[in-house]
PAMI-371902 format. One record per residue (C-alpha): residue number from 1; x, y, z. Coordinates in Angstrom, 2 decimals, always signed. Each point is the difference from the previous one (the first is absolute). Example, Ala and Ser with C-alpha at 12.3 -4.5 7.8 and 13.67 -1.06 7.14 Angstrom:
% PAMI-371902
R   i      xx      yy      zz
R   1  +12.30   -4.50   +7.80
R   2   +1.37   +3.44   -0.66
***
This chain:
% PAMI-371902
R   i      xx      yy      zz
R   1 +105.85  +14.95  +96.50
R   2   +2.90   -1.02   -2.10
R   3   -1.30   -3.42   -1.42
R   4   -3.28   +2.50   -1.29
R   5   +2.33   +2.18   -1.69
R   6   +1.89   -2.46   -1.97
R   7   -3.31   -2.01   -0.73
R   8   -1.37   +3.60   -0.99
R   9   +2.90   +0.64   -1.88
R  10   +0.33   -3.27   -2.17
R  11   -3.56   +0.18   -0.83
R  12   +0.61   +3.31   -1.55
R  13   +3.14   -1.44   -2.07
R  14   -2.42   -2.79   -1.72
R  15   -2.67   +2.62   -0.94
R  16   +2.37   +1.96   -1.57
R  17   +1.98   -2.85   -1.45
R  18   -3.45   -1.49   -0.91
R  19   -1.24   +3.32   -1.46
R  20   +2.97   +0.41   -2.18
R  21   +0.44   -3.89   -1.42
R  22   -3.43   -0.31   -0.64
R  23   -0.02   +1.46   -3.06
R  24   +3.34   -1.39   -1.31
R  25   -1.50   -3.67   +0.09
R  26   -3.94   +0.96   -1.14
R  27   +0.58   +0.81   -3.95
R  28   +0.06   -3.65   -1.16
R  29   -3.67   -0.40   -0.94
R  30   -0.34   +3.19   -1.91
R  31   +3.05   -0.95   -2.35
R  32   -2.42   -1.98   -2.48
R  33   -2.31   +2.68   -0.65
R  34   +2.30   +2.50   -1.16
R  35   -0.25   -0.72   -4.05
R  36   -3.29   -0.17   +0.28
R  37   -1.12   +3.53   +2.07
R  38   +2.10   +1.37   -2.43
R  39   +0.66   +0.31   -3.92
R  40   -3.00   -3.41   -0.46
R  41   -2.58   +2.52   +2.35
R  42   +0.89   +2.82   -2.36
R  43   -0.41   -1.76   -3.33
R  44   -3.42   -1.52   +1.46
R  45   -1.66   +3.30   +0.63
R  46   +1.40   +1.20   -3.59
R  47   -2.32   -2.90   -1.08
R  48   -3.05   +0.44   +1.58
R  49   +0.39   +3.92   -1.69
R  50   +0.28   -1.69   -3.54
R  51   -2.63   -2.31   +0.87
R  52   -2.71   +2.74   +1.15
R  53   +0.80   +2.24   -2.68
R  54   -0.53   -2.98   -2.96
R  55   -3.13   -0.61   +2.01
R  56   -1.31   +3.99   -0.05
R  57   +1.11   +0.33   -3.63
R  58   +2.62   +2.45   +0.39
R  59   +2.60   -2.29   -1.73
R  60   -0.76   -2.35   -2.39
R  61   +1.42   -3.88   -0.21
R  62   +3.14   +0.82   -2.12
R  63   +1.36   +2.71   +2.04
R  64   -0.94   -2.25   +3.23
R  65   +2.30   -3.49   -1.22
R  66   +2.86   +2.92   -0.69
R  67   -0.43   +1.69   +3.27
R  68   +0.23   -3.52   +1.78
R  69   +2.91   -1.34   -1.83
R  70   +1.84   +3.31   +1.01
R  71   -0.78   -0.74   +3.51
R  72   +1.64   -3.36   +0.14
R  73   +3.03   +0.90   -1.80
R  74   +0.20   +2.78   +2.89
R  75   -0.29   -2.58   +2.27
R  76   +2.48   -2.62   -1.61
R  77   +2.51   +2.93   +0.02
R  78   -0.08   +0.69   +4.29
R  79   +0.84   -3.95   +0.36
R  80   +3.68   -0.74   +0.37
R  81   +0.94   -2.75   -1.51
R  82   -0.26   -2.87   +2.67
R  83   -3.46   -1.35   +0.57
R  84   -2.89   +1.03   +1.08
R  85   +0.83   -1.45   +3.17
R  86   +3.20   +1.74   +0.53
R  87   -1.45   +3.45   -1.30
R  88   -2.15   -0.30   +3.18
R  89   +2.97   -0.71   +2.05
R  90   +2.03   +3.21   -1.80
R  91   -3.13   +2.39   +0.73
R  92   -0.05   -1.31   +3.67
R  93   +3.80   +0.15   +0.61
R  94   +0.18   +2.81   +2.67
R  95   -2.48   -1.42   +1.86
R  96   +1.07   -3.38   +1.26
R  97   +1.72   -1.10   +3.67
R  98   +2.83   +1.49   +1.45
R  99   +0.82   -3.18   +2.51
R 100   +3.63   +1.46   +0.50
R 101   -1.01   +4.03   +0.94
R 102   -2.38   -1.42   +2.78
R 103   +2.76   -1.65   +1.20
R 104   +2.11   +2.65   +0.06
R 105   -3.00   +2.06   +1.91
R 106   -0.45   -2.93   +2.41
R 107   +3.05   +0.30   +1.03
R 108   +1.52   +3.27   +0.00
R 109   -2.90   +2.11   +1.51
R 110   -0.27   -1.52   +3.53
R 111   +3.91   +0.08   -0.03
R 112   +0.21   +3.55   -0.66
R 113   -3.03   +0.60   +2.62
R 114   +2.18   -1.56   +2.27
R 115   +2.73   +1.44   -0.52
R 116   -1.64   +3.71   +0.33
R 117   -1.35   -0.93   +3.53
R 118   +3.51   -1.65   +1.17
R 119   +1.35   +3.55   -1.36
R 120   -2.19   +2.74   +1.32
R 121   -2.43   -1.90   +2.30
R 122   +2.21   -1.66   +2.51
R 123   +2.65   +3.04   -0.24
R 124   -1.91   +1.63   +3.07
R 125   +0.73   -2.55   +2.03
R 126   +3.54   +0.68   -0.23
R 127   -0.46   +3.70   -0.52
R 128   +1.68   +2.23   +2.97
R 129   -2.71   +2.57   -0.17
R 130   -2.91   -3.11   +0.33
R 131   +1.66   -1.44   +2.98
R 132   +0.56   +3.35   +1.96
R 133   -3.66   +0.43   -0.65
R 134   -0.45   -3.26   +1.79
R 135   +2.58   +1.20   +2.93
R 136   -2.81   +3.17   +0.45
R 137   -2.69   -1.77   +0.62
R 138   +0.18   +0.77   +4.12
R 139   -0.18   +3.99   -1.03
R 140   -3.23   -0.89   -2.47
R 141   -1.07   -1.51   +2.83
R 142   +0.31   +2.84   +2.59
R 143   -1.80   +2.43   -2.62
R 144   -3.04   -2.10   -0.41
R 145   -0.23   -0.61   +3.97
R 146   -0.11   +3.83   -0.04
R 147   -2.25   +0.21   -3.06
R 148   -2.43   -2.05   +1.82
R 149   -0.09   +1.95   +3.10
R 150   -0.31   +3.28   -1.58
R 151   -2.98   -1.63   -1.95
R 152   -1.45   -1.20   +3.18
R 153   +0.57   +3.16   +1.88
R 154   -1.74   +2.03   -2.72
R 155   -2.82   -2.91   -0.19
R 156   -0.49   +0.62   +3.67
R 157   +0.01   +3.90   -0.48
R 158   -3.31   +0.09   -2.34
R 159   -1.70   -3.40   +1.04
R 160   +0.70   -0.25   +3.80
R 161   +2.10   -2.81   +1.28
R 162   -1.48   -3.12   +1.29
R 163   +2.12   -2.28   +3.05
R 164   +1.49   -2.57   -2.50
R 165   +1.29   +3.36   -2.48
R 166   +1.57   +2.03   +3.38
R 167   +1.94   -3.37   +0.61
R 168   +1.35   -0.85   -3.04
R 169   +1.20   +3.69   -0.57
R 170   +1.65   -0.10   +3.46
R 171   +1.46   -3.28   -0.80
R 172   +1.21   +1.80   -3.49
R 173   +2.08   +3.00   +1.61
R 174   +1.55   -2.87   +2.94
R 175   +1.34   -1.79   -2.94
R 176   +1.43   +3.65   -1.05
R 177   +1.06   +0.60   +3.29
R 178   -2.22   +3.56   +0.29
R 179   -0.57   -1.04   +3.60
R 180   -1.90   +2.91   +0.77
R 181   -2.65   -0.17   -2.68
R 182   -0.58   -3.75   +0.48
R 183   -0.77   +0.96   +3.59
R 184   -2.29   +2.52   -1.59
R 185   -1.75   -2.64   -2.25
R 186   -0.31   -2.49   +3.13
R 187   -1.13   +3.11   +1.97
R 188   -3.05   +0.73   -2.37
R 189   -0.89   -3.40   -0.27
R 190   -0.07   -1.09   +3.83
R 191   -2.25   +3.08   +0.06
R 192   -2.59   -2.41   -2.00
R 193   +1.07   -3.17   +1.84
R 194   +0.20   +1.22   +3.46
R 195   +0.69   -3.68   +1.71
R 196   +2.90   -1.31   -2.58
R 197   +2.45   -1.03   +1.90
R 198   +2.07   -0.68   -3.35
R 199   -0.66   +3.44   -1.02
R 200   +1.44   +1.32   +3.14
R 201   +3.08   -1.88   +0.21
R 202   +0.70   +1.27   -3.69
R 203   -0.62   +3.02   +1.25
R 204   +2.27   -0.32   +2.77
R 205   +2.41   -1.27   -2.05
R 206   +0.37   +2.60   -2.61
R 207   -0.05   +2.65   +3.10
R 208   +3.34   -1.73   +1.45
R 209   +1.60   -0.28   -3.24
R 210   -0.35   +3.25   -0.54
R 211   +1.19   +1.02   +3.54
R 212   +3.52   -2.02   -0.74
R 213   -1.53   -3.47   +1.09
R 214   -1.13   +1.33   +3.48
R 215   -3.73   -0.09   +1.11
R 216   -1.57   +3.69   +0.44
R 217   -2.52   +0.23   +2.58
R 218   -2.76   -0.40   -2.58
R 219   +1.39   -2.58   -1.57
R 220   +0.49   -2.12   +3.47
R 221   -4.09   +0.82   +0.52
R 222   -0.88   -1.74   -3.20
R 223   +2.24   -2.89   +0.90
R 224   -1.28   -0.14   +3.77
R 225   -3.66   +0.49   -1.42
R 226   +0.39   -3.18   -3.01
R 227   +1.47   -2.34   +2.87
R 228   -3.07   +0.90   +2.27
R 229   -2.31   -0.98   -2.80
R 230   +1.83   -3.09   -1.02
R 231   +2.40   -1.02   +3.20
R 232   +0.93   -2.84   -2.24
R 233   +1.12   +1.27   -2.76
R 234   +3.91   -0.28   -0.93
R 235   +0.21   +3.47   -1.61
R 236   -1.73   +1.37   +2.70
R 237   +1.86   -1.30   +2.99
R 238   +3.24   +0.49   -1.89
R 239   -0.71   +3.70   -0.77
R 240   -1.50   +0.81   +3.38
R 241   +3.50   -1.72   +1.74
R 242   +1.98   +1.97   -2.36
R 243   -1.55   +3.27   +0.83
R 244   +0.05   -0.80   +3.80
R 245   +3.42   -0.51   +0.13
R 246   +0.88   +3.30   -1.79
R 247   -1.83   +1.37   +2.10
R 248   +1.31   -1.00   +3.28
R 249   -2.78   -2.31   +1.41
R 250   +1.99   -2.84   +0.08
R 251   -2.88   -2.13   +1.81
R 252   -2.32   +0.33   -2.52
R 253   +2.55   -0.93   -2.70
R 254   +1.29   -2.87   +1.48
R 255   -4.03   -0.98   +0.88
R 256   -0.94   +0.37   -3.90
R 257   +3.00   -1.89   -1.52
R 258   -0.07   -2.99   +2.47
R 259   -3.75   -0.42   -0.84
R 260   +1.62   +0.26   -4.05
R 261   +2.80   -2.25   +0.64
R 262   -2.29   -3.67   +0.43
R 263   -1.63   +1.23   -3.69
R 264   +3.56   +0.43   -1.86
R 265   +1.51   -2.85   +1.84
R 266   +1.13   -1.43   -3.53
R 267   +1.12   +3.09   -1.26
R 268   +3.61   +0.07   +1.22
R 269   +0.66   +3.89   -1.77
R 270   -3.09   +0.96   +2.05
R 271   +0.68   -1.71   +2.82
R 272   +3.61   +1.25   +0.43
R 273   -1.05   +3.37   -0.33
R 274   -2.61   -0.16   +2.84
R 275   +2.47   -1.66   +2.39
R 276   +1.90   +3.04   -0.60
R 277   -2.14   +2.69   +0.61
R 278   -1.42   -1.97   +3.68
R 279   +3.80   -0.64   +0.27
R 280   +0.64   +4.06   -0.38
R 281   -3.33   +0.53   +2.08
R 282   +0.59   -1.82   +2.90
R 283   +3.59   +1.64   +0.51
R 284   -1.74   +3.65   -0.09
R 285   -2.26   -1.68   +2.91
R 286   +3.02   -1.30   +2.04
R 287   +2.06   +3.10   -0.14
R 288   -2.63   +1.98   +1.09
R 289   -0.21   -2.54   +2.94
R 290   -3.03   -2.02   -0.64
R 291   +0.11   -3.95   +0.81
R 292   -0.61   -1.78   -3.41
R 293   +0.38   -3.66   -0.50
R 294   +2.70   -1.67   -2.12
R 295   -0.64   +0.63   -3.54
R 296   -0.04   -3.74   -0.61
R 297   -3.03   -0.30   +2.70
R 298   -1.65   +3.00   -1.87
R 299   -0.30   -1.96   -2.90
R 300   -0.17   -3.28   +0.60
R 301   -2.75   +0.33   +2.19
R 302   -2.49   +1.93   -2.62
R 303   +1.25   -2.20   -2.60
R 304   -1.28   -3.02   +2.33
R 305   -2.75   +1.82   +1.18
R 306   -1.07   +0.71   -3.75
R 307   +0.30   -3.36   -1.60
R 308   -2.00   -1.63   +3.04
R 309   -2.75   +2.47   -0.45
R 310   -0.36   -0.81   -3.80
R 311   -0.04   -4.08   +0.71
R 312   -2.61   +0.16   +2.89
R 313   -2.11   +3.26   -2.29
R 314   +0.90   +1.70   -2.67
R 315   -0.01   +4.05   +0.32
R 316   -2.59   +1.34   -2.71
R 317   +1.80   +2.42   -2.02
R 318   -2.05   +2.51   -1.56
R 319   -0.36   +0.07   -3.98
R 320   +3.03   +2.34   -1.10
R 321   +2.21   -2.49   +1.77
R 322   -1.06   -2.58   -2.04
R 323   +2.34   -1.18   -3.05
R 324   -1.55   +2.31   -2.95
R 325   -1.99   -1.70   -2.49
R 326   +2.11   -0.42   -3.11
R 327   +3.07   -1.29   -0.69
R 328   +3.30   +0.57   +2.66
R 329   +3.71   -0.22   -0.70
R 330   +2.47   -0.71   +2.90
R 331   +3.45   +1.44   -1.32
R 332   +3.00   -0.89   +1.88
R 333   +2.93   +2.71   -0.80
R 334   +3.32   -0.40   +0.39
R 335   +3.63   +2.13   -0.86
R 336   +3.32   -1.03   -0.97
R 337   +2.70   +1.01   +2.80
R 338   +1.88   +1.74   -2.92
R 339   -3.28   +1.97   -0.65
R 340   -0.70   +0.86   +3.61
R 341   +3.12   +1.33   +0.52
R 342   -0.87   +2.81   -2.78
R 343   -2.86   +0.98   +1.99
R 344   -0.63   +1.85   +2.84
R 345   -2.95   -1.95   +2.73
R 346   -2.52   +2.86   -0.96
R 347   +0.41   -0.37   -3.77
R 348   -3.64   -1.15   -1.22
R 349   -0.98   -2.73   -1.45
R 350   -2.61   -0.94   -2.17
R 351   -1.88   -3.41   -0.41
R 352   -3.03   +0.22   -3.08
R 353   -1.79   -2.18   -2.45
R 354   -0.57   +0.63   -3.31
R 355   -1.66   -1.68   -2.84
R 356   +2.41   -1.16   -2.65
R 357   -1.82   +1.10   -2.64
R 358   -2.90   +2.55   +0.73
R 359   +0.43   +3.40   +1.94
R 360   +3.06   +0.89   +0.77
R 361   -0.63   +1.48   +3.22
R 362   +0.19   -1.78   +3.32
R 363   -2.86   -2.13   +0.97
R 364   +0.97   -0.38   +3.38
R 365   +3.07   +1.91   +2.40
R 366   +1.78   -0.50   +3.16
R 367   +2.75   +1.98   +0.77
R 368   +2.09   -1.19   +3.11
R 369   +4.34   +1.23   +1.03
R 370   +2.75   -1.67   -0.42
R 371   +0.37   -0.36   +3.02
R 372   -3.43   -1.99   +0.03
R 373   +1.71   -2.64   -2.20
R 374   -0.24   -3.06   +0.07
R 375   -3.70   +0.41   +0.02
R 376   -3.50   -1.41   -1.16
R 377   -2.21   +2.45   -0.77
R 378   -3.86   -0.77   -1.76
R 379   -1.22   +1.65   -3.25
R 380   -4.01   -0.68   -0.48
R 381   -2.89   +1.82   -1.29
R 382   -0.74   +2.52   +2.13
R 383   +3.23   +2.31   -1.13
R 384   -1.40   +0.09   -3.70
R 385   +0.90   +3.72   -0.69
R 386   -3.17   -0.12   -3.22
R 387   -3.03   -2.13   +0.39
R 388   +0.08   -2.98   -1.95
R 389   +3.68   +0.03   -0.06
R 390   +1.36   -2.36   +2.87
R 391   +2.11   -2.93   +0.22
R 392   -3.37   -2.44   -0.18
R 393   -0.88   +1.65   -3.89
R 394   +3.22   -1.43   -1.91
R 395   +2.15   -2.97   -0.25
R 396   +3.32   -0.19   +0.16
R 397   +1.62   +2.28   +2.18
R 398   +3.29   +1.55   +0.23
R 399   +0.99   +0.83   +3.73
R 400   +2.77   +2.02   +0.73
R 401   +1.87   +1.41   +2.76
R 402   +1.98   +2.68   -0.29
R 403   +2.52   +2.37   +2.34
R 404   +0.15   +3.45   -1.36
R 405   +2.81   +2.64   +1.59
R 406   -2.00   +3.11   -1.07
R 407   -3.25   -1.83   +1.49
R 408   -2.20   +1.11   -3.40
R 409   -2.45   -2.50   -1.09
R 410   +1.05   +0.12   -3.36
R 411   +3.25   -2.17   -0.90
R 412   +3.31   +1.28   -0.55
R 413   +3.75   -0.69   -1.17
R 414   +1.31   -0.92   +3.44
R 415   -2.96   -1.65   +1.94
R 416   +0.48   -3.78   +0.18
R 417   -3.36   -2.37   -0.97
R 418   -1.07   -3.36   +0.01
R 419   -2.40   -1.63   -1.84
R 420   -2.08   -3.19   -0.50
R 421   -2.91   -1.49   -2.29
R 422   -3.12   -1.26   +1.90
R 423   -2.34   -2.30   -1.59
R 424   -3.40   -0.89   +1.43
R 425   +0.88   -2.86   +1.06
R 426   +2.11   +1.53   +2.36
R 427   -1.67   +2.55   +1.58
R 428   -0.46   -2.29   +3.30
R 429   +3.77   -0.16   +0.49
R 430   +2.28   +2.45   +1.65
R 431   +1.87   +1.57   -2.65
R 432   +3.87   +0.58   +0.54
R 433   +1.54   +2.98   -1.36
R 434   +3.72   +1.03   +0.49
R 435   +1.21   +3.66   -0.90
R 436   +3.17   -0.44   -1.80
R 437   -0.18   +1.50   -3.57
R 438   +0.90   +3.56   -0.80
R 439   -2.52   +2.59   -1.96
R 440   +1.93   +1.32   -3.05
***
């Protein structure tokens, strides 16, 4: 964009330049024919008078030869006295070349041009007032997310709302964090879509979040509903464990994240975080005097049993387990020991993709804890909060990850971010981000 602007703008220059020295080096060619337009055109048509009047009898030959003697001392008297030849160059005088003003205009109107941009063009880059409008961009951000769900709401209102319009305004109001009416949106929409198992974990999801991060019991049906329509399916088996284990059936939870574990095997965040809650759920067996294996028997065993099963034949998986079509980001987040210590485990954090120039609103979010971190965590496709706006419609990307105190989605002075550039030739490639920079 900037080599167009100075071609555009020295282009300009030598049409002005060219419109204004044009002129000064033209006159040459009309300097000869000054004398003669002149006094010699005027004394001609004097002539042809005397002639056609001799010729019509209204004078008669005396008063003609008098009449045309007076006419050429007239003319005698206009000519300085040089020649004829320099008479035509004193008549033409203020028309000849000025070599040295188009010089001058050559050279002193693109340097004052120049000089006006340097001036008042580039001063906004430097200007306080520009670069605190730069600084704002998260809350411009936050009021067109909200603009564009209010639009979509009242869309919905008059027209009806079809599956894909319920999602992305549920997805809208999780990125605000209004819990409750993303469960709402997910609610209406499920109604449509009565076997998405990806509608009800969002569901789920939004019902927990809303409940302070524990499962209600409607919110453990959709989970226990999604894994019995896709057993296979991470979210599913994850959610279902979750909710079992908040709710005391320890059995069940430790069932559903064993069968996880052998999927997220090279996921260490993931992987740490299901040894944990077997860990926690096998103690609540024990000291209520059940006999449970070792833990490392627990595991082992259905991580065994799992990878032999998927060498001799592999488990079908049904379609919504499948990788989504489109493109798919691995981010692997990281935070500074000086930042975690600011932090309390259950501060938020956020992990999105935006396009570096295009919307500014999120094409993709994850939000995960601190105490998550390290962790890897997938932006694709499917969490486009407007259709036609996902990670797979622009190129680059800016992913960041971000730990915010007040746990808004919108930035603010004290929340701690890190960023990075992606290219497309790097979307195969885990990307490494570590929070470490402070928000102003």
């Amino acid at each position: 964009m900037n080599i167009m602007f100075w071609v555009l703008t020295i282009l300009m220059c030598l049409l002005a330049i060219a419109g204004l020295v044009y002129p000064l080096l033209k006159m040459r060619q009309g300097t000869s024919l000054a004398y003669k337009e002149s006094n010699l055109k005027i004394n001609d048509d004097k002539i042809k008078e005397l002639d056609l009047d001799l010729e019509e009898g209204r004078i008669d030959q005396l008063y003609y030869k008098a009449a045309r003697e007076e006419l050429d001392r007239e003319l005698l008297l206009d000519i300085p006295e040089e020649s004829l030849e320099t008479a035509d160059q004193h008549y033409a005088s203020a028309t000849k070349r000025r070599p040295a003003l188009a010089l001058m205009i050559t050279v002193f109107v693109p340097a004052v041009a120049l000089l006006v941009y340097l001036q008042l063009g580039m001063h906004a880059a430097s200007d306080p007032s520009f670069v605190a409008s730069q600084q704002q961009q998260p809350e411009n951000q936050q009021i067109s997310i909200e603009e564009m769900a209010r639009a979509l709401e009242e869309r919905i209102r008059k027209n009806g709302g079809s599956v894909k319009e319920w999602t992305m305004l549920g997805r809208s109001h999780k990125y605000l964090q209004e819990y409750e009416q993303a469960a709402n949106a997910f609610a209406v929409a499920l109604e449509q879509d009565k076997n998405n198992a990806e509608l009800m974990l969002e569901q789920a999801e939004m019902l927990a979040l809303n409940n302070e991060q524990r499962f209600t019991p409607k919110a453990r049906m959709l989970a226990l509903k999604a894994y019995e329509l896709q057993p296979y399916n991470p979210n599913a088996l994850w959610f279902a464990g979750v909710a079992e284990y908040q709710f005391g059936h320890y059995r069940n939870a430790i069932e559903h994240l064993t069968t996880l574990l052998p999927l997220v095997i090279d996921d260490e965040t993931v992987v740490k975080s299901v040894v944990s809650f077997v860990s926690q759920s096998r103690q609540q067996l024990v000291d209520a005097g059940e006999q449970m294996p070792e833990l490392e028997e627990m595991l082992g065993s259905k991580v065994i049993a799992a990878k032999a099963s998927q060498q001799t034949a592999p488990t079908p998986k049904p379609a919504a387990a499948e990788p989504v079509s489109g493109k798919r980001l691995e981010v692997a987040v990281s935070v500074s020991d000086a930042v975690r210590e600011k932090f309390a485990p259950g501060d938020i954090v956020f992990v999105y993709a935006k396009a570096k120039q295009g919307p500014r609103m999120p094409l993709a979010v994850q939000r995960i804890t601190v105490a998550d971190l390290p962790a890897t965590v997938v932006l694709d496709d499917s969490m486009a909060m407007v259709e036609g706006m996902s990670i797979s419609a622009f190129s680059p990307l800016v992913i960041s990850a971000r730990v915010s105190k007040s746990g808004s989605a919108i930035a603010q002075s004290g929340d701690y971010i890190g960023q990075l550039d992606v290219s497309e030739n790097s979307m195969d490639e885990t990307v490494n981000i570590n929070i470490g920079s402070l928000v102003p």
